[in-house]
C-alpha positions as CSV (number, residue, x, y, z in Angstrom):
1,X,37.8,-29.5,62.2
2,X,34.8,-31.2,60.3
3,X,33.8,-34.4,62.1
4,X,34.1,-36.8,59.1
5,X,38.2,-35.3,58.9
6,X,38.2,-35.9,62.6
7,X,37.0,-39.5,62.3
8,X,38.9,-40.3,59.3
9,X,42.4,-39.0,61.2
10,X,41.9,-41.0,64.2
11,X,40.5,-43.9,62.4
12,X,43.7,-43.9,60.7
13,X,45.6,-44.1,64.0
14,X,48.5,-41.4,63.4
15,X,46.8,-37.9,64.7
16,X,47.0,-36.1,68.0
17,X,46.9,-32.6,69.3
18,X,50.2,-31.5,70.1
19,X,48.2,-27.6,71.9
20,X,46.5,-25.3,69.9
21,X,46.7,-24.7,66.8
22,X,49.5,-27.7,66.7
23,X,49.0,-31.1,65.3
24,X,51.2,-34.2,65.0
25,X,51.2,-36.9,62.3
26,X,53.2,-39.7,63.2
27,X,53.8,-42.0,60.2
28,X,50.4,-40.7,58.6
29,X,50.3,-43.1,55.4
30,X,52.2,-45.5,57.0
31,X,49.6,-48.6,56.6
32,X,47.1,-46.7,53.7
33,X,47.2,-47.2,49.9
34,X,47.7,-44.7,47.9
35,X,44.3,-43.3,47.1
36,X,43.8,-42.9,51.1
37,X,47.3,-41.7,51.9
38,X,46.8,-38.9,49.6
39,X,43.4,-37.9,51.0
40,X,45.0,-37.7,54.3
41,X,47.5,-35.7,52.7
42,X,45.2,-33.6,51.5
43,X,43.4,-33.3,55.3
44,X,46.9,-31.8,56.3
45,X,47.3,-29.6,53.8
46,X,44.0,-28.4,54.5
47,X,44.8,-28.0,58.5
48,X,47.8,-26.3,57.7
49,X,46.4,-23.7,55.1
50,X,43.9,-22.9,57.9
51,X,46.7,-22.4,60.2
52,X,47.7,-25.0,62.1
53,X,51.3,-26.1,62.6
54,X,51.8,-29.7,61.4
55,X,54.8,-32.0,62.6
56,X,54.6,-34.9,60.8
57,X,57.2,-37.7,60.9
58,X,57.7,-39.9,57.5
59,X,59.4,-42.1,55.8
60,X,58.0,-41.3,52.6
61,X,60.6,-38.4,50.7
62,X,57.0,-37.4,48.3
63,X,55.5,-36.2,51.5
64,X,58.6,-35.1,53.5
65,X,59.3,-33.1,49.9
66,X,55.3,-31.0,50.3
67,X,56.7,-29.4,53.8
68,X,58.1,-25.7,54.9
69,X,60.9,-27.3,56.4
70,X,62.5,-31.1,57.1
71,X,65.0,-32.1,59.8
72,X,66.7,-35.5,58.6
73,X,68.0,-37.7,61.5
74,X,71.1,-40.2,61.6
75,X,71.6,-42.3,64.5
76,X,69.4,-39.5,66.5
77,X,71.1,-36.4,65.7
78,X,70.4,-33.7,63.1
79,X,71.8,-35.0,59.9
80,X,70.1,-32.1,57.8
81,X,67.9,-29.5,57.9
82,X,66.0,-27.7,55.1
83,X,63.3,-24.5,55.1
84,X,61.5,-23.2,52.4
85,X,59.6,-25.9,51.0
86,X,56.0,-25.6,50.8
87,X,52.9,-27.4,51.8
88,X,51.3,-26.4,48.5
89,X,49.3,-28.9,46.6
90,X,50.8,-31.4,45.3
């Protein structure tokens, strides 16, 4: 990961390694605008495209929409699960 992604990720306080080749975004635009949720966003997409494995919890359907798959909860059980979305660009 380049340093300035790196800084900007745990600047934004929602980044951790979850092992190798794993991270997790908890809430990852949760206190950003717009213009710097999406370049976090981006920093995911760009993770993930260079193979890691991204669990990132949301409460934001535009970027719960961008993943391969999305586990809905209710009361903390499985309400629904989808696969076969994609973490394309958006």
């Amino acid at each position: 990961m380049r340093p300035l992604r790196a800084w900007l990720l745990r600047m934004a306080g929602m980044f951790r390694k979850a092992g190798r080749d794993r991270e997790l975004a908890d809430e990852p635009t949760g206190n950003l605008d717009s213009k710097n949720s999406e370049a976090v966003i981006d920093l995911l997409r760009q993770l993930h495209a260079d193979g890691a494995t991204i669990c990132m919890v949301t409460h934001d359907p535009r970027y719960a929409s961008i993943a391969d798959r999305t586990i809905h909860l209710f009361d903390g059980h499985i309400a629904e699960e989808t696969v076969g979305t994609r973490m394309a660009s958006g």
